[in-house]
C-alpha positions as CSV (number, residue, x, y, z in Angstrom):
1,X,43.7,-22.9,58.4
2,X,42.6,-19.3,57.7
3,X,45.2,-19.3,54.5
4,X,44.2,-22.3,53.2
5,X,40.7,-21.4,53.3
6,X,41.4,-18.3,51.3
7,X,43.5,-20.2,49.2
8,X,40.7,-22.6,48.3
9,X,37.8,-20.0,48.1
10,X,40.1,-17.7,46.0
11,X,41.9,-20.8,43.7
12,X,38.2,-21.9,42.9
13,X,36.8,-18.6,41.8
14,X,39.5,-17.6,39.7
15,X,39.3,-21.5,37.9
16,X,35.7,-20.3,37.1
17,X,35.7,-17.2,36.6
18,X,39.1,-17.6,34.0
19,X,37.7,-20.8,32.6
20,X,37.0,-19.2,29.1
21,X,40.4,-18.1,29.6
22,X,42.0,-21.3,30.5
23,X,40.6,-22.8,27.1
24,X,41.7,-20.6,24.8
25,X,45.5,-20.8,26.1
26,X,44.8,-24.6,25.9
27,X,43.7,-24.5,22.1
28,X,46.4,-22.0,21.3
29,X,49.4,-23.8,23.2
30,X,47.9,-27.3,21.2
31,X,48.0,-25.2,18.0
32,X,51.3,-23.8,18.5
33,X,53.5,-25.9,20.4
34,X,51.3,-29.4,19.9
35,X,50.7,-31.8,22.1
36,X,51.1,-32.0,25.7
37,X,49.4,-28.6,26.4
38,X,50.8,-28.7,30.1
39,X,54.1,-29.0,31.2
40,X,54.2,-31.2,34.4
41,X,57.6,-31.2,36.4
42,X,58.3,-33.1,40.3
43,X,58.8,-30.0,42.7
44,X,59.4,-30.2,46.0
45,X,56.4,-28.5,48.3
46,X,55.9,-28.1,52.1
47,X,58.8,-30.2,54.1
48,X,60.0,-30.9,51.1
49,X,57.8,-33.1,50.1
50,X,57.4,-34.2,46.0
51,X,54.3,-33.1,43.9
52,X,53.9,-32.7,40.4
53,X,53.6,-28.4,39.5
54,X,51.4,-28.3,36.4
55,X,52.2,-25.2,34.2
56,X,51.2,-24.5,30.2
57,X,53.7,-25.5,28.4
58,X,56.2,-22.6,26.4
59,X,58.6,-24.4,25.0
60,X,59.1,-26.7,21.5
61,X,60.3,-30.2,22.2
62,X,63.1,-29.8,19.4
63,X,66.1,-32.1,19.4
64,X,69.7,-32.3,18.3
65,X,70.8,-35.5,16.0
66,X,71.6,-37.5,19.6
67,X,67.6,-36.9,20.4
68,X,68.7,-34.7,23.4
69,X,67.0,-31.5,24.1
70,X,68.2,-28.0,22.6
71,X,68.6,-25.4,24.7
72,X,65.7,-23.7,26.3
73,X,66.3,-20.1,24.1
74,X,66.0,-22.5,21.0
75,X,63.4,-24.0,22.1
76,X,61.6,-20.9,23.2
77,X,58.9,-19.7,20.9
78,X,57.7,-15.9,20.8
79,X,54.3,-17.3,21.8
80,X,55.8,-19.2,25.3
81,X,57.6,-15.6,25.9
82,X,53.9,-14.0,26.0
83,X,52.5,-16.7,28.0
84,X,55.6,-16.3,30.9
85,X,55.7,-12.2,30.5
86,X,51.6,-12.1,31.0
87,X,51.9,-15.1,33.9
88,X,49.8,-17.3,31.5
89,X,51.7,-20.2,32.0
90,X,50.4,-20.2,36.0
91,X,47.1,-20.6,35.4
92,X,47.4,-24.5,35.6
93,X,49.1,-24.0,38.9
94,X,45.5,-22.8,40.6
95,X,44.3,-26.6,40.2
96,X,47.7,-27.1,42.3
97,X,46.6,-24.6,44.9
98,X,43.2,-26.2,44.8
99,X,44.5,-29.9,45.7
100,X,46.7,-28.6,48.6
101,X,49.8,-29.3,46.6
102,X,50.5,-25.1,46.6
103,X,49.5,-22.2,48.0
104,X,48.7,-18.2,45.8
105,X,51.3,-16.9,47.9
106,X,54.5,-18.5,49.8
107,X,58.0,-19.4,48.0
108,X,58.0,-20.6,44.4
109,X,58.9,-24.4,44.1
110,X,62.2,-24.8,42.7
111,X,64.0,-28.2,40.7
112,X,64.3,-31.3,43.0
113,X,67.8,-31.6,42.0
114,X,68.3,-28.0,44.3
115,X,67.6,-30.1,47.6
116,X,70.7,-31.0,48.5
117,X,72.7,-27.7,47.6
118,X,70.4,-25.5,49.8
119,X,72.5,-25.0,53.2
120,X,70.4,-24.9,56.6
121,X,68.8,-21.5,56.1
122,X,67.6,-21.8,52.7
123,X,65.9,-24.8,53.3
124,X,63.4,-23.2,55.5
125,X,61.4,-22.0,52.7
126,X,60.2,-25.6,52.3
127,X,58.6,-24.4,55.8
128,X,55.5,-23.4,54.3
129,X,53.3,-24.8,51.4
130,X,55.3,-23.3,47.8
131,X,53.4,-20.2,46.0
132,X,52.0,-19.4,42.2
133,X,53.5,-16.1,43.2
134,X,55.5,-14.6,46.0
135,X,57.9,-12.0,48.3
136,X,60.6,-12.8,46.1
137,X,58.7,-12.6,42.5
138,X,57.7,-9.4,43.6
139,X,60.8,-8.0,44.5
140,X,63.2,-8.8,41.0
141,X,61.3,-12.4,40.4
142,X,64.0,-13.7,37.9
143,X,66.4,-10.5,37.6
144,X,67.8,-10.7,41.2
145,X,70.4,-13.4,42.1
146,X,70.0,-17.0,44.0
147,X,71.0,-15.7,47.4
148,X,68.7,-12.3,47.4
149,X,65.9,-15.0,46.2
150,X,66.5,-17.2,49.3
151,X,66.6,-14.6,51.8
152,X,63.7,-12.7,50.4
153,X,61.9,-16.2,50.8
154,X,63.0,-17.4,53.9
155,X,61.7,-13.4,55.1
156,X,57.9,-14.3,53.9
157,X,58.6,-17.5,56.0
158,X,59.4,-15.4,58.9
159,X,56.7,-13.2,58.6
160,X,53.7,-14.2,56.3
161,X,50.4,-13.3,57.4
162,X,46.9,-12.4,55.4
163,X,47.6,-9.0,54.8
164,X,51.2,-9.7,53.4
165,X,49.8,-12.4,51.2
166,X,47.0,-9.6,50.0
167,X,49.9,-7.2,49.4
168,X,52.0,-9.7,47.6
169,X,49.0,-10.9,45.2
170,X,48.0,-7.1,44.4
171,X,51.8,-6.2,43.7
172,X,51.9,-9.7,41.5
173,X,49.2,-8.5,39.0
174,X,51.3,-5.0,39.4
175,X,54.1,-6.9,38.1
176,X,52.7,-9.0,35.4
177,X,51.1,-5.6,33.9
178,X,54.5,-3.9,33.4
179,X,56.0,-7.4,32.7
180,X,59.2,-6.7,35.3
181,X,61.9,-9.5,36.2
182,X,60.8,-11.9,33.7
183,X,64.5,-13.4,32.6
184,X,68.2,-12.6,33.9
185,X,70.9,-11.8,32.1
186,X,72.4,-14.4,29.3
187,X,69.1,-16.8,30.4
188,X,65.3,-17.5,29.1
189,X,64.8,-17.2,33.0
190,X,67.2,-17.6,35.6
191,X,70.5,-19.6,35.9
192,X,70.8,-22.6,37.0
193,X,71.0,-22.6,41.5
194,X,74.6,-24.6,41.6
195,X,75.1,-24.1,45.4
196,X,76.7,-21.9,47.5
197,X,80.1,-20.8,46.8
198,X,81.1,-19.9,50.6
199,X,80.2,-23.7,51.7
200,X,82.7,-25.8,52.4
């Protein structure tokens, strides 16, 4: 109750304080990428359940000749690259945290399509309510693989508490200054979670 009390107070503020903020990404995402300005996508929250994650959007809707997306470093604009390098892109997500659909700090909310592939472990981090940021975006966030992801999630489920979640948000704005883990290797951001290769 504590948590999402802090989450509310804190998610609240920040939508105030950063409103100035918030509008100017707005005009210059509708100026440079058009029209939706945020980029709504079904993620499964706390027991798994369905919500919609609102983000900016950072990426041009261009198409091949069968009308079917091109691939997301085609589609990727110098502009959406500063937006996910400065964390940008989240701001949407604190109306998220606000509703009850997330929380600042717990395991970020993956594809729907990942459900099923996750073996018994992994799905615990669907334990707890999904983060803007958390104890595995602060240690590699996008450079470190699927299974060091998991288990650095899974750990936060294991042992969150407020002064963890203080540590994680002050080690997040660490993260975004020095721009850290933003992509892997050969990807915009991280490769695709196909399951687990020792699963039978």
């Amino acid at each position: 109750m504590f948590k999402r009390l802090f989450d509310v107070t804190v998610s609240l503020t920040a939508i105030l304080l950063l409103s100035p903020l918030i509008l100017f990404v707005s005009i210059k995402v509708m100026t440079k990428l058009g029209r939706p300005i945020l980029f709504t996508q079904k993620r499964p929250g706390l027991n798994g359940e369905v919500f919609n994650m609102m983000k900016f959007r950072t990426m041009l809707d261009t198409k091949d000749e069968h009308g079917n997306l091109l691939p997301d470093e085609l589609r990727m604009t110098k502009f959406g690259t500063f937006l996910r390098s400065t964390s940008l892109d989240e701001l949407p997500g604190l109306f998220n945290v606000l509703k009850g659909d997330m929380s600042l700090v717990g395991p970020r909310p993956l594809l729907v399509q990942y459900l099923p592939l996750y073996n018994d472990e992994q799905a615990r981090r669907h334990d707890v309510r999904p983060g803007i940021t958390g104890w595995a975006q602060v240690n590699g966030r996008n450079a470190i693989g699927w299974e060091e992801k998991f288990k650095l999630d899974v750990w936060y489920v294991d042992n969150q508490s407020f002064f963890l979640d203080i540590k994680i948000l002050f080690l997040t704005l660490k993260k975004v200054f020095i721009r850290e883990g933003i992509s892997s290797e050969g990807h915009v951001t991280i490769e695709p979670f196909k399951g687990n290769q020792n699963d039978s």
